[in-house]
KEKE-3310 file (N, C-alpha, C; in steps of 0.2 Angstrom, whole numbers, plus 5000, padded with zeros to 4 digits):
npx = (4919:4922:4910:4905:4915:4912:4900:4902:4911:4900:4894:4901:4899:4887:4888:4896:4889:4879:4883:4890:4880:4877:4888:4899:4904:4919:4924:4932:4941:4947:4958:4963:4976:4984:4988:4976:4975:4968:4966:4964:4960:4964:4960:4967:4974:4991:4995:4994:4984:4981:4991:4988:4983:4993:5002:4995:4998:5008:5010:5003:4992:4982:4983:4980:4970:4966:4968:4976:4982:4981:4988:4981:4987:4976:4972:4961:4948:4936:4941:4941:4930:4923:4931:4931:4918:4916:4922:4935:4944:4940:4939:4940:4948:4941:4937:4920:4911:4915:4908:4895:4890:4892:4883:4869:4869:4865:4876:4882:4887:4895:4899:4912:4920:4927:4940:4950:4948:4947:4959:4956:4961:4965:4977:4984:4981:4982:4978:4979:4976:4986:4998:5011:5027:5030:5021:5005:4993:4985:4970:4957:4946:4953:4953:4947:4946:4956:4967:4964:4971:4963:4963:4952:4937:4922:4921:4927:4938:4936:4923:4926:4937:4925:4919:4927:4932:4918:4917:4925:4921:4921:4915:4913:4910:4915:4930:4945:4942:4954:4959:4971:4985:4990:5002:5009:5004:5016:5025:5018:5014:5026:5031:5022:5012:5000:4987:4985:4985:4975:4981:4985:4993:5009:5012:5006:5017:5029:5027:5026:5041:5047:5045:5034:5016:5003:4984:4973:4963:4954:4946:4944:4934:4924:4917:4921:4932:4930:4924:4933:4938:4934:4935:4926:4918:4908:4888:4884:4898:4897:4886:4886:4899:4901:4909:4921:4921:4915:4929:4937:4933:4937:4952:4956:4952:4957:4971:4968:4967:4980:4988:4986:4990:5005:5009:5024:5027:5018:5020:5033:5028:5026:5035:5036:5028:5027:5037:5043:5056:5067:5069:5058:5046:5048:5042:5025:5008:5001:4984:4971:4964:4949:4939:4928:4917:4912:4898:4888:4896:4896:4884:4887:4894:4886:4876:4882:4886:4874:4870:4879:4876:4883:4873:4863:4850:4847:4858:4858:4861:4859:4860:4871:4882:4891)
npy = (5334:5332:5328:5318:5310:5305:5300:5290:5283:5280:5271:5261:5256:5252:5240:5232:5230:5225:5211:5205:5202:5188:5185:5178:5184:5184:5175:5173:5162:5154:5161:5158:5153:5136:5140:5145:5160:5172:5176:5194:5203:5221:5235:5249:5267:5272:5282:5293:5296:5282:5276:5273:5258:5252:5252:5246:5235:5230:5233:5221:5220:5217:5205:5199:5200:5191:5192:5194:5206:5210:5221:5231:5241:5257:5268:5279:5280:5276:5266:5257:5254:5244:5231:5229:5226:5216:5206:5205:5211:5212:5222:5238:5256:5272:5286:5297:5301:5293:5285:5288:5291:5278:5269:5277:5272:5260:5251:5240:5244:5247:5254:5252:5256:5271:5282:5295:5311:5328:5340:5351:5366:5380:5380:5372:5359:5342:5343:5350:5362:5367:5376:5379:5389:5398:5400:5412:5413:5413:5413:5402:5405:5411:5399:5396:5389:5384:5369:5356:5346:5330:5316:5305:5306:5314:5312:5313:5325:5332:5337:5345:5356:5361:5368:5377:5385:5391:5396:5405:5415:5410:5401:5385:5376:5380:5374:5365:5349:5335:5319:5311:5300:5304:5303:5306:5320:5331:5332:5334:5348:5353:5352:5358:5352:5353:5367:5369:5358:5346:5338:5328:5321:5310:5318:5334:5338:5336:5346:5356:5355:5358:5370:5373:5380:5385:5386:5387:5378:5366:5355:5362:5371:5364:5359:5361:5350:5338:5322:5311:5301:5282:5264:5250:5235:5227:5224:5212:5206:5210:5205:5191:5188:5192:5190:5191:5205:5212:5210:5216:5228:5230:5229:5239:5252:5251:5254:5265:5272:5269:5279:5291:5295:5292:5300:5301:5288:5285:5293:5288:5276:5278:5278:5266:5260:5271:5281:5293:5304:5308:5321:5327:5320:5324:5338:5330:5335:5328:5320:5320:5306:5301:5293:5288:5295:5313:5315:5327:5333:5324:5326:5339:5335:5329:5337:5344:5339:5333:5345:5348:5339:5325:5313:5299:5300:5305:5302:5287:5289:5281:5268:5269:5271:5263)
npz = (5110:5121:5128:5120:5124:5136:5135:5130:5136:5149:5141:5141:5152:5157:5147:5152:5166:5161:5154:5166:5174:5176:5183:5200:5205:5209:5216:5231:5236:5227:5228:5242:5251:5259:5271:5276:5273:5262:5247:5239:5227:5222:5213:5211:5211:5206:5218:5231:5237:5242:5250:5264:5262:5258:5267:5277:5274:5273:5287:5292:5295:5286:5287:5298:5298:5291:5278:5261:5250:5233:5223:5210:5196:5190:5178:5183:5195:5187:5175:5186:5190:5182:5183:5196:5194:5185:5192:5190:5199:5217:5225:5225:5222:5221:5214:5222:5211:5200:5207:5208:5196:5189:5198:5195:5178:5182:5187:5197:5210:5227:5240:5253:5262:5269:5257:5257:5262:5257:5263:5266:5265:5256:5244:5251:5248:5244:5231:5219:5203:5192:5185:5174:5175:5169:5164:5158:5162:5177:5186:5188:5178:5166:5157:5151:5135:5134:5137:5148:5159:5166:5177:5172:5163:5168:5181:5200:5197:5183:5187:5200:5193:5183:5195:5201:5189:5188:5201:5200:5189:5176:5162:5160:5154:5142:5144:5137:5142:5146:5146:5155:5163:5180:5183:5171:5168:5174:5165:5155:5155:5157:5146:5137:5131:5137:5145:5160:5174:5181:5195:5208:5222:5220:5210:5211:5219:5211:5199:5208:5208:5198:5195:5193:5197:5207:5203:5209:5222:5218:5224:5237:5234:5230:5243:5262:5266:5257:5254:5244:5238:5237:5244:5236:5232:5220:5222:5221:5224:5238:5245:5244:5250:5263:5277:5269:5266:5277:5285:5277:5278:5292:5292:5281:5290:5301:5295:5287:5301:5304:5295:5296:5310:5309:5299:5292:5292:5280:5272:5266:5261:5251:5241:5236:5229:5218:5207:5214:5217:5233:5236:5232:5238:5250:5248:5249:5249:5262:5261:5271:5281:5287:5297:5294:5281:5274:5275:5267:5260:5250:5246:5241:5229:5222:5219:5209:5201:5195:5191:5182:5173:5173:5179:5174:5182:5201:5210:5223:5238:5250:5244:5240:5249:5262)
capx = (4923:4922:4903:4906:4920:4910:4894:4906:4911:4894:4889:4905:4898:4882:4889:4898:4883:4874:4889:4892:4875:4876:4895:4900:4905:4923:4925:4939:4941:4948:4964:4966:4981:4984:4988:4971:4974:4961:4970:4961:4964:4963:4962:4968:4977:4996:4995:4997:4977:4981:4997:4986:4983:5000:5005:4993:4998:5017:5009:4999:4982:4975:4984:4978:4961:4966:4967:4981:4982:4986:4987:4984:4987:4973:4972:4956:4941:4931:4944:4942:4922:4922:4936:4927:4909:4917:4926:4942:4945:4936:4939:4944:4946:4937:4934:4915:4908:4912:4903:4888:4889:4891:4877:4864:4870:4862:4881:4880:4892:4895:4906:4912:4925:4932:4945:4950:4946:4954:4963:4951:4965:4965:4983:4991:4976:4983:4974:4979:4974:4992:5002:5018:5031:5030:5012:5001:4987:4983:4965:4951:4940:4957:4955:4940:4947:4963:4967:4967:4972:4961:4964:4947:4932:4916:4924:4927:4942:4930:4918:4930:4940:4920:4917:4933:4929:4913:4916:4930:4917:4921:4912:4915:4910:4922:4936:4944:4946:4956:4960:4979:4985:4992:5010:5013:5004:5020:5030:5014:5011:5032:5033:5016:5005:4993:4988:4985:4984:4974:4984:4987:5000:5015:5012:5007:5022:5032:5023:5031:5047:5049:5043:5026:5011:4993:4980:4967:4962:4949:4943:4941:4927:4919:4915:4924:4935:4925:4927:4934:4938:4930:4935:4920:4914:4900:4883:4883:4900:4895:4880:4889:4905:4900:4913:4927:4919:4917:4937:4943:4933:4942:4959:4956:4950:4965:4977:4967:4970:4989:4991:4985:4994:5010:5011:5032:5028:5015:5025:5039:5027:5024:5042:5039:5023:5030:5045:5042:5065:5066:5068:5052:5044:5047:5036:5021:5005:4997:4976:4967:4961:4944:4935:4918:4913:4909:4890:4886:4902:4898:4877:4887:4896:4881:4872:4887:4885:4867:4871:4885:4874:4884:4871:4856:4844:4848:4860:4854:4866:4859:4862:4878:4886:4893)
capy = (5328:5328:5323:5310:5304:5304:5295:5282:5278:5278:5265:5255:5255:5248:5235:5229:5228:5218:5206:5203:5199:5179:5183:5176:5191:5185:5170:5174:5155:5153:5164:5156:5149:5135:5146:5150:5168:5172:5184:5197:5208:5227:5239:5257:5271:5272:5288:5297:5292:5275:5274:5267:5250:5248:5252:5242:5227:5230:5233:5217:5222:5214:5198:5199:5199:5181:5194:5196:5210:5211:5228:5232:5250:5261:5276:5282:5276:5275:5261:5250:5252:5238:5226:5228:5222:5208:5200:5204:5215:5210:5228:5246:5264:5279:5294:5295:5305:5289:5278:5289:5288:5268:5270:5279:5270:5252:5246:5237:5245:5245:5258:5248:5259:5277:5282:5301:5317:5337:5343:5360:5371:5383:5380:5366:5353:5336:5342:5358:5364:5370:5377:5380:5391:5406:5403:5418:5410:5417:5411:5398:5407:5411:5393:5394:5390:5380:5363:5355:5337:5326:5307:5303:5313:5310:5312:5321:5331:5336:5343:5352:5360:5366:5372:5381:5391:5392:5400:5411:5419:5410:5397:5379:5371:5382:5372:5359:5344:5330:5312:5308:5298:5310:5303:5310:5327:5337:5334:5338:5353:5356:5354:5363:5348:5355:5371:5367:5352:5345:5336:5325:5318:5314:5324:5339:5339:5334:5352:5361:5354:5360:5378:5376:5387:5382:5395:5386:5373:5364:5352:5366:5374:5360:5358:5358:5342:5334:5314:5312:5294:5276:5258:5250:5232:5224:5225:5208:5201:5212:5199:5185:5187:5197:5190:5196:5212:5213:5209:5221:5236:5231:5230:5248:5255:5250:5257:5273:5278:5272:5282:5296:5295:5291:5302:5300:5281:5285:5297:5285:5269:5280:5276:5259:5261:5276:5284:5301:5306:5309:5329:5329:5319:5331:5344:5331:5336:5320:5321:5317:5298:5301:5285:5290:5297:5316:5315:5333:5334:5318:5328:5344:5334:5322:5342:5348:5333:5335:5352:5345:5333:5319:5308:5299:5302:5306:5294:5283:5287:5276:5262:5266:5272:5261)
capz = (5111:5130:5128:5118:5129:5143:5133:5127:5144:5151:5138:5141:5160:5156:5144:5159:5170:5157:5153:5171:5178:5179:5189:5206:5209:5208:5225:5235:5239:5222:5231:5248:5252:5263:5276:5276:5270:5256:5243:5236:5221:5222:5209:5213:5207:5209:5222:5237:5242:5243:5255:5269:5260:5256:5273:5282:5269:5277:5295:5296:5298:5284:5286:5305:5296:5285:5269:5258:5242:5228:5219:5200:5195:5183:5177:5187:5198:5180:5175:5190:5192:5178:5184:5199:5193:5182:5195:5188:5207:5221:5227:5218:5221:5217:5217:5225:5207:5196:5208:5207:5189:5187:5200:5192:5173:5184:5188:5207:5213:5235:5244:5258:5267:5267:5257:5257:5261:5256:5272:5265:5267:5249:5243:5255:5247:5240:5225:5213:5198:5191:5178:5172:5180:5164:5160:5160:5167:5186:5189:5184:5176:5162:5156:5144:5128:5136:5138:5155:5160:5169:5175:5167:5163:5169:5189:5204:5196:5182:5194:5204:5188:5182:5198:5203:5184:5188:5206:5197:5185:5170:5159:5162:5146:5139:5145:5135:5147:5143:5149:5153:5169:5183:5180:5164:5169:5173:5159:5147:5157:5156:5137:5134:5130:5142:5148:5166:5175:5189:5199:5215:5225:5220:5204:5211:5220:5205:5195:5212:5209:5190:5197:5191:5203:5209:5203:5214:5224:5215:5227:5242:5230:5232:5249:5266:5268:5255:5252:5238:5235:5244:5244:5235:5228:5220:5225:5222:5228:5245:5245:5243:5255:5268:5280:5267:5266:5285:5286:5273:5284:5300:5291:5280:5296:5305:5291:5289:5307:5307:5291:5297:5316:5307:5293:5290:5286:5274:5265:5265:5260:5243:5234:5235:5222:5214:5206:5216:5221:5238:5237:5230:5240:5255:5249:5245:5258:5261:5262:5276:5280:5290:5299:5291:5274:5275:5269:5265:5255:5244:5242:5234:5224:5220:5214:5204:5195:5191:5188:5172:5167:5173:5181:5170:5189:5205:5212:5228:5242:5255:5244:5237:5255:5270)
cpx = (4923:4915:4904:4911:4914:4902:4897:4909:4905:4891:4895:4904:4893:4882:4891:4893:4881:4877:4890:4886:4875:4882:4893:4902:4914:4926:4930:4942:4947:4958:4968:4971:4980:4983:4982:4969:4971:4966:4966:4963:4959:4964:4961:4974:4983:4997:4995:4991:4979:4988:4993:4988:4987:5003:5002:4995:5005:5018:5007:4993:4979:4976:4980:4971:4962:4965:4975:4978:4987:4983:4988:4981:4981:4973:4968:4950:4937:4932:4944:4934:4921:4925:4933:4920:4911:4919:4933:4945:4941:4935:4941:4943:4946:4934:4925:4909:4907:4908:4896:4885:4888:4883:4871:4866:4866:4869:4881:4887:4891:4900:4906:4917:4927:4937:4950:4950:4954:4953:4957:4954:4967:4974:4987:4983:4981:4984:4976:4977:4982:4995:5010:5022:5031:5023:5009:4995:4988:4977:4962:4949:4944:4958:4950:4945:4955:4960:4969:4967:4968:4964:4959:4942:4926:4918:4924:4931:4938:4925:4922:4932:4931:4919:4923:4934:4925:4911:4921:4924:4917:4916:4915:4914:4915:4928:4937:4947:4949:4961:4968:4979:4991:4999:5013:5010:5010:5025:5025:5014:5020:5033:5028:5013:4998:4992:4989:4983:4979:4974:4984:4993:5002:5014:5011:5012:5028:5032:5029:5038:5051:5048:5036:5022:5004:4989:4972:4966:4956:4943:4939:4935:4923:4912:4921:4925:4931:4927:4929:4935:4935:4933:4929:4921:4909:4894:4883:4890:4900:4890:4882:4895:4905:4907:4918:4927:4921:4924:4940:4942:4938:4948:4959:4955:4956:4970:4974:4970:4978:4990:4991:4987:5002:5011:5019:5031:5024:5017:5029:5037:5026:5031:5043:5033:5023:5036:5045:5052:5061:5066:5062:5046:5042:5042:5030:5016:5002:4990:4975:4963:4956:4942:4929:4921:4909:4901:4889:4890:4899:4888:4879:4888:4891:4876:4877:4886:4880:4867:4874:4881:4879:4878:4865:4848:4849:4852:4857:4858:4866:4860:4869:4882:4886:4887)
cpy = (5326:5326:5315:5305:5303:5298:5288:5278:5276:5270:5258:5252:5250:5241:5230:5223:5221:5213:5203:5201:5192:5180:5182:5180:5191:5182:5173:5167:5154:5155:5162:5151:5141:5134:5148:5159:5168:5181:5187:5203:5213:5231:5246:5259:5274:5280:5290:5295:5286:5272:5269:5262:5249:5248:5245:5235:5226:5229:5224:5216:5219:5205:5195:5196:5191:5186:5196:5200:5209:5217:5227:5238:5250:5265:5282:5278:5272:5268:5257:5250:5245:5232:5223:5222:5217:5203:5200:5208:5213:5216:5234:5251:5266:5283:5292:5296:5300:5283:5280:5290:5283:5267:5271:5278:5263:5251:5246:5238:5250:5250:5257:5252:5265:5277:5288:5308:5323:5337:5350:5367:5373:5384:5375:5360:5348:5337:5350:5358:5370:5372:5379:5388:5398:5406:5410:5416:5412:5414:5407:5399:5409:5404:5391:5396:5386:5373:5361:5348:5337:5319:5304:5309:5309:5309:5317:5327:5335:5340:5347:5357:5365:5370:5377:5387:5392:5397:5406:5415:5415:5403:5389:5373:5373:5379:5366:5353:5337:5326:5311:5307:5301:5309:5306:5316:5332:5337:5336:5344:5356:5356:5359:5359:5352:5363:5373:5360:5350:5339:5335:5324:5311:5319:5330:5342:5340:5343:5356:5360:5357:5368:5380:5379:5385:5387:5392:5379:5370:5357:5357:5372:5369:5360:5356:5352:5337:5328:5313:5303:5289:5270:5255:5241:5233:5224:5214:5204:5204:5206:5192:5185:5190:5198:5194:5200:5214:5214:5214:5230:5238:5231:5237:5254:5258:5254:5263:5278:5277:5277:5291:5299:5295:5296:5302:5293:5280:5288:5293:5280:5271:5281:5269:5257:5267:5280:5290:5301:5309:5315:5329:5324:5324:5336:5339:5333:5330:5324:5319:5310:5299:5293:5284:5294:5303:5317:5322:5333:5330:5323:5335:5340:5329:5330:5345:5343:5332:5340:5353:5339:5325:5311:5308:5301:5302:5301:5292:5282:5283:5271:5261:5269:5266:5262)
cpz = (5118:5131:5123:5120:5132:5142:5133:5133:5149:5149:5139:5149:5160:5154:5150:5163:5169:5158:5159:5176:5180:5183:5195:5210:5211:5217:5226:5238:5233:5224:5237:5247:5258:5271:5279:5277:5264:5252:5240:5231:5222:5217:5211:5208:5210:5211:5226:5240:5245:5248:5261:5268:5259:5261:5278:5278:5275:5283:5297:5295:5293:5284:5293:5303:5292:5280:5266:5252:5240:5223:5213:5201:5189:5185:5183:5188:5192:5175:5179:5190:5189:5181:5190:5200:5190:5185:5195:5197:5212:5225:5225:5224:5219:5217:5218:5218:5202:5199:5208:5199:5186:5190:5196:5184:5175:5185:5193:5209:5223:5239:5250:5264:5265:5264:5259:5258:5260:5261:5270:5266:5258:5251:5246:5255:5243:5234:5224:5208:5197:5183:5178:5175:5176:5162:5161:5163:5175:5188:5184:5178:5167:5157:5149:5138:5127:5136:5143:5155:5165:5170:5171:5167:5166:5180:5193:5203:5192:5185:5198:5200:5186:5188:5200:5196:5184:5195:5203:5192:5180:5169:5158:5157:5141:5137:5142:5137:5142:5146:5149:5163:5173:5183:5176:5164:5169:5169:5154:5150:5155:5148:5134:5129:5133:5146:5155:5168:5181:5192:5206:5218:5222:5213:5206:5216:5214:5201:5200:5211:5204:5192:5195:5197:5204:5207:5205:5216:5222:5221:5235:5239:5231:5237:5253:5268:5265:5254:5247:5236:5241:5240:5242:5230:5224:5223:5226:5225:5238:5248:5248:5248:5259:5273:5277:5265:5272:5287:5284:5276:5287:5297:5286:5286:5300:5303:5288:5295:5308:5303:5295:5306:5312:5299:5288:5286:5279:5269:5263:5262:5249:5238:5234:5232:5217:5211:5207:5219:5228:5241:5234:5232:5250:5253:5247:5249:5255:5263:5269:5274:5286:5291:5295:5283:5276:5270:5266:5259:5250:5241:5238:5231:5220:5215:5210:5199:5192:5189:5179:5171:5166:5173:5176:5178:5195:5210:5221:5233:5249:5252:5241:5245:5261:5275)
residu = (UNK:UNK:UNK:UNK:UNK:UNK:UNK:UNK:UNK:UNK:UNK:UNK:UNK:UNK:UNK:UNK:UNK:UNK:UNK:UNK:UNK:UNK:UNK:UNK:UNK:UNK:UNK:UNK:UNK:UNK:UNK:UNK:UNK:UNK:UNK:UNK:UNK:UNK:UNK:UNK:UNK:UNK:UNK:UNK:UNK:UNK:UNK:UNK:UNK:UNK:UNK:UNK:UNK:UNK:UNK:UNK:UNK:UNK:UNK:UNK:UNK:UNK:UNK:UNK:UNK:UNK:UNK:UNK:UNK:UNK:UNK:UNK:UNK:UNK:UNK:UNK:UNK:UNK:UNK:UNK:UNK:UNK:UNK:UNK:UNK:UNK:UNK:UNK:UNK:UNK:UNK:UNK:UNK:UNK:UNK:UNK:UNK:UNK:UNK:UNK:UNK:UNK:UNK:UNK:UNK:UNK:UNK:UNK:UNK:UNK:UNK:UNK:UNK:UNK:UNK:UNK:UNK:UNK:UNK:UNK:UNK:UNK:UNK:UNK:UNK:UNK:UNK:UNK:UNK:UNK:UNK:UNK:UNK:UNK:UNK:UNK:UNK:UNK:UNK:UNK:UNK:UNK:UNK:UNK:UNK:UNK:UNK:UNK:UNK:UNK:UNK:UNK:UNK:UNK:UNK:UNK:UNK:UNK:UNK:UNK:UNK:UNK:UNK:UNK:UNK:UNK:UNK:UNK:UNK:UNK:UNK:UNK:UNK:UNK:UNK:UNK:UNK:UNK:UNK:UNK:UNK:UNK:UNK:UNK:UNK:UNK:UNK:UNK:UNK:UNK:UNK:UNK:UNK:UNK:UNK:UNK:UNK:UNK:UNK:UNK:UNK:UNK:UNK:UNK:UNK:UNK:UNK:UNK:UNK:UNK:UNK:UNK:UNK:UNK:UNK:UNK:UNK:UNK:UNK:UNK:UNK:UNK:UNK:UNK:UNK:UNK:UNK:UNK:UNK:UNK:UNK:UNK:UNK:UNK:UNK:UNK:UNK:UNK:UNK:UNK:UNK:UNK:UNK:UNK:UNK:UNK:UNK:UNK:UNK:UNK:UNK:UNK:UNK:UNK:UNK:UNK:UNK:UNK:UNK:UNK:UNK:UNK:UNK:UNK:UNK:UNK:UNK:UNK:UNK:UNK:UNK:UNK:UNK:UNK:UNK:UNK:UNK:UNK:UNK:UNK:UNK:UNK:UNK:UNK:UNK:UNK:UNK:UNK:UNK:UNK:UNK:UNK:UNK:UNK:UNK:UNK:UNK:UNK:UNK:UNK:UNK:UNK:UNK:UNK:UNK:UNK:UNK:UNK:UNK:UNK:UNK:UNK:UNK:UNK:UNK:UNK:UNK:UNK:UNK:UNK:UNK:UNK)
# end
């Protein structure tokens, strides 16, 4: 079942491509006010990665630039790469795994700006692999023949979940993953929908809240401080808009580094896109927001991925990185 998710997402990537070849890529003119602010639509995924851009929307910095956002929530990277390519977003977020999938499927897809990295610290990562407060489960490798939540399949959390049972000793195909968006993880994982979850912020805060327990950090198996998501267009509305490519750097740029000097406002920017309670937002850890994109990080996860049989070739990271 999880290979033929992951086929039927494939094909549903391609259709895309084909389908959207004659687009404009999705003008931003179409948006300007006569302010001469140019709005742009973003598709991201309502979570703890993405506080920057909500902060910097509230700071300034990208009005500063003539851009105004506009947020629409999905599930996972794999659901915006399209909206993306169609036009329908003039910009997404994503983890770095679906855009080397979209990539190597022909979808023209542009990673324009950092989004991300694990702080790399096993246990105080953004990112858990968790379960329930009475479970018996203790480590990874106890997972073969369980049910684990994912946001999508076909991603960087999948790759980390295989590699973290695969660094534990256990067998990776084993596990039976499965697609659910990180909100409603810890009540499946509290009722016993799910056998563990793997989870981000605010949800793996949320998990902690209920008394559930981490039995590994699945992003720090990866690679030290690896990149886990990026801001990314079109190949062809990059082509076509350069200026308001150019614009949305310097104003993600900007709101990476306050996020990450200010960390109090970022934690506080994430109850005004999420329904995290205020005690349980204290424990969340927020991730790291680097300037750069760690490379090495993004070539494990580019051979884990050739290892699982995500990609159809070797994906082409000079053309899809900044």
């Amino acid at each position: 079942m999880r290979r033929l998710s992951a086929v039927l997402t494939a094909g549903v990537l391609l259709l895309v491509a084909t389908a959207c070849g004659s687009s404009d890529g999705g003008s931003p003119e179409a948006g300007a006010s006569s302010g001469g602010v140019t709005t742009v639509k973003l598709g991201l995924i309502p979570i703890v990665d993405v506080a920057p851009l909500y902060l910097g929307q509230k700071k300034g910095f990208f009005e500063k630039q003539g851009l105004k956002l506009e947020f629409t929530a999905a599930q996972g990277g794999a659901a915006i790469v399209p909206g993306v390519v169609s036009g329908q977003f003039q910009f997404g977020f994503s983890n770095v795994t679906s855009l080397m999938v979209a990539q190597t499927n022909g979808v023209p897809v542009k990673a324009v700006a950092n989004g991300i990295a694990s702080t790399g610290v096993r246990g105080k990562d953004f990112n858990g692999l968790m379960v329930k407060k009475d479970s018996p489960l203790k480590s990874p490798e106890q997972l073969e023949g369980k049910k684990v939540a994912i946001n999508t399949l076909k991603n960087i959390n999948e790759t980390a979940v295989r590699q973290a049972v695969r660094k534990a000793g256990g067998d990776p195909d084993k596990v039976n993953l499965v697609e659910m968006p990180f909100d409603q993880m810890p009540a499946a994982l509290d009722n016993g929908q799910i056998d563990a979850a793997c989870v981000v912020e605010p949800a793996t805060a949320t998990i902690r809240s209920q008394g559930g327990r981490e039995i590994a950090s699945p992003l720090v198996d990866v690679a030290p401080e690896v990149t886990v998501a990026m801001y990314f267009t079109s190949a062809q509305y990059a082509q076509q808009h350069p200026d308001v490519v150019k614009k949305f750097q310097a104003a993600t740029a900007e709101s990476l580094a306050y996020a990450g000097a200010h960390p109090d406002e970022a934690r506080q920017i994430v109850t005004t896109y999420t329904k995290i309670p205020a005690s349980v937002l204290e424990q969340v850890i927020l991730p790291k927001w680097p300037a750069e994109p760690n490379r090495s990080s993004i070539e494990a996860l580019m051979k884990l991925g050739e290892e699982d049989g995500l990609f159809k070739k070797t994906p082409d990271l000079d053309a899809l990185l900044p």
